[in-house]
C-alpha positions in Angstrom: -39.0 -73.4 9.1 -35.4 -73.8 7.8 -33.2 -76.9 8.0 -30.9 -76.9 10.8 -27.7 -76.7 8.7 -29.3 -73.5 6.8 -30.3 -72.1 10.4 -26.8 -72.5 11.9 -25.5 -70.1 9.4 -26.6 -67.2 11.0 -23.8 -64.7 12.0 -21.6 -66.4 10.3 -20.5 -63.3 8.9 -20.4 -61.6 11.6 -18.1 -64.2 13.4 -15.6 -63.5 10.7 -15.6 -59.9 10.8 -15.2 -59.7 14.4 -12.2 -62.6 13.9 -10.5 -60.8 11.3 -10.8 -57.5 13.3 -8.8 -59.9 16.3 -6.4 -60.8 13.4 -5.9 -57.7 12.1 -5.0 -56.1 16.0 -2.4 -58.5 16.2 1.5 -57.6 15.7 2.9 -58.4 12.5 5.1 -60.8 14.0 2.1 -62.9 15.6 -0.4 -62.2 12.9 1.8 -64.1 10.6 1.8 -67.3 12.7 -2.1 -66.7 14.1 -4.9 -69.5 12.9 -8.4 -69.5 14.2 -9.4 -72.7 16.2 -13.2 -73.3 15.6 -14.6 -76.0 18.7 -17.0 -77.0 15.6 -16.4 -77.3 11.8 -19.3 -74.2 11.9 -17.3 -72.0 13.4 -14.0 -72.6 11.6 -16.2 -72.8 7.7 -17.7 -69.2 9.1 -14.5 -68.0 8.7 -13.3 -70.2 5.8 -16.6 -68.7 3.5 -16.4 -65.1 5.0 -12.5 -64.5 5.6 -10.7 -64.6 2.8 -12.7 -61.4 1.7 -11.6 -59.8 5.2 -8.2 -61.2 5.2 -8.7 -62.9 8.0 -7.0 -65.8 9.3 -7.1 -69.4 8.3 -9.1 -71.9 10.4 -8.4 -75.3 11.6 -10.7 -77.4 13.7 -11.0 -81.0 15.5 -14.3 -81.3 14.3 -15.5 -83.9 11.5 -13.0 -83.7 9.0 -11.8 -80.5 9.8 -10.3 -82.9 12.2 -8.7 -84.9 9.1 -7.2 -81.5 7.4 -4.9 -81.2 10.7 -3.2 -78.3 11.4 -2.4 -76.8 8.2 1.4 -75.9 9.6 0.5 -73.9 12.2 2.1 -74.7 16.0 -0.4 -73.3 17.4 1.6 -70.2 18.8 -1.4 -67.7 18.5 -4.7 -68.9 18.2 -7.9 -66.9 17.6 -10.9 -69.1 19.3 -14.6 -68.1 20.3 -16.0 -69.2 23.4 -15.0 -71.9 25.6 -13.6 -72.5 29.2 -10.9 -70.1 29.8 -9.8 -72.3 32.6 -9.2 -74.9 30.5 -7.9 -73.1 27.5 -5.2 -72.0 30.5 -3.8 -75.2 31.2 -2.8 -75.4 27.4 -1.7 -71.7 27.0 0.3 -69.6 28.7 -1.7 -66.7 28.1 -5.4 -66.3 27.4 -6.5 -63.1 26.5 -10.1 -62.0 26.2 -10.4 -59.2 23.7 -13.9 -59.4 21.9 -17.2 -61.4 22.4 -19.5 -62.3 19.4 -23.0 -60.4 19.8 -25.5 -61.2 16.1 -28.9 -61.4 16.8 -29.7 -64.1 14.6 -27.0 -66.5 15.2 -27.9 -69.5 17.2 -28.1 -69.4 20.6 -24.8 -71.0 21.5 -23.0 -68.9 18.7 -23.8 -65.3 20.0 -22.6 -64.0 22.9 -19.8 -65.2 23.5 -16.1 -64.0 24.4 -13.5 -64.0 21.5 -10.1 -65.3 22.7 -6.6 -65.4 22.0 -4.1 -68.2 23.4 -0.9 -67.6 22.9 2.1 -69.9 24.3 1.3 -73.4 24.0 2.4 -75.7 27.0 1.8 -78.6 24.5 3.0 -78.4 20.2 0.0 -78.2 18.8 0.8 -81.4 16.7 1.0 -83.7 19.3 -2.2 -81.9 21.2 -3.9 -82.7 17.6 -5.2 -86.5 18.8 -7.5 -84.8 21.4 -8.6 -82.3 19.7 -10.5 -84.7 17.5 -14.3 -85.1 17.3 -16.9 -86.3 15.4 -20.8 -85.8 15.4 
């Protein structure tokens, strides 16, 4: 049996392939401010081991101390997520567009599918929505 942390590693590859396809669709002019949000430091190292071959986005998280890294610059004008309430993603961003969803076999259960976002126009800077953003397990 593996180790948690080993088995949560499944489809991370495939998380940032499909990402970095979302990134790469983008407009030049909203690529170059796009980040992925990961909900979990998982999701955001996915794309942090696996996207820099892809040229994918960077990632920021509140998780752990993704949490402490902040936002790396961005504002937050596009933002790549996975999963999550759209509902709620709404009453941060003016526009919440579902354009993928995450399908690996061997991912964890609550890593495969799932939709693939993007949120664009946020109703709060992304700096001062940092605070709550943070979490720790």
């Amino acid at each position: 049996m593996l180790p948690q942390y080993l088995a949560d590693m499944f489809g991370w590859r495939e998380m940032a392939e499909h990402v970095s396809a979302v990134y790469h669709a983008l407009p030049h002019d909203q690529r170059i401010k796009a980040v992925f949000f990961g909900r979990n430091y998982g999701e955001a190292a996915a794309v942090d081991v696996y996207g820099p071959a892809l040229h994918g986005p960077p990632a920021i998280s509140g998780h752990n101390n993704y949490y402490l890294w902040g936002t790396r610059g961005y504002e937050g004008s596009v933002m790549i997520v996975v999963g999550g309430d759209p509902a709620r993603w709404a009453k941060v961003w003016r526009s919440v567009e579902r354009v993928g969803e995450l399908n690996s076999p061997y991912a964890v259960p609550v890593e495969t599918d799932i939709p693939i976002y993007i949120l664009r126009g946020p109703r709060i800077p992304l700096a001062k929505l940092w605070p709550r953003l943070k979490h720790y397990d």
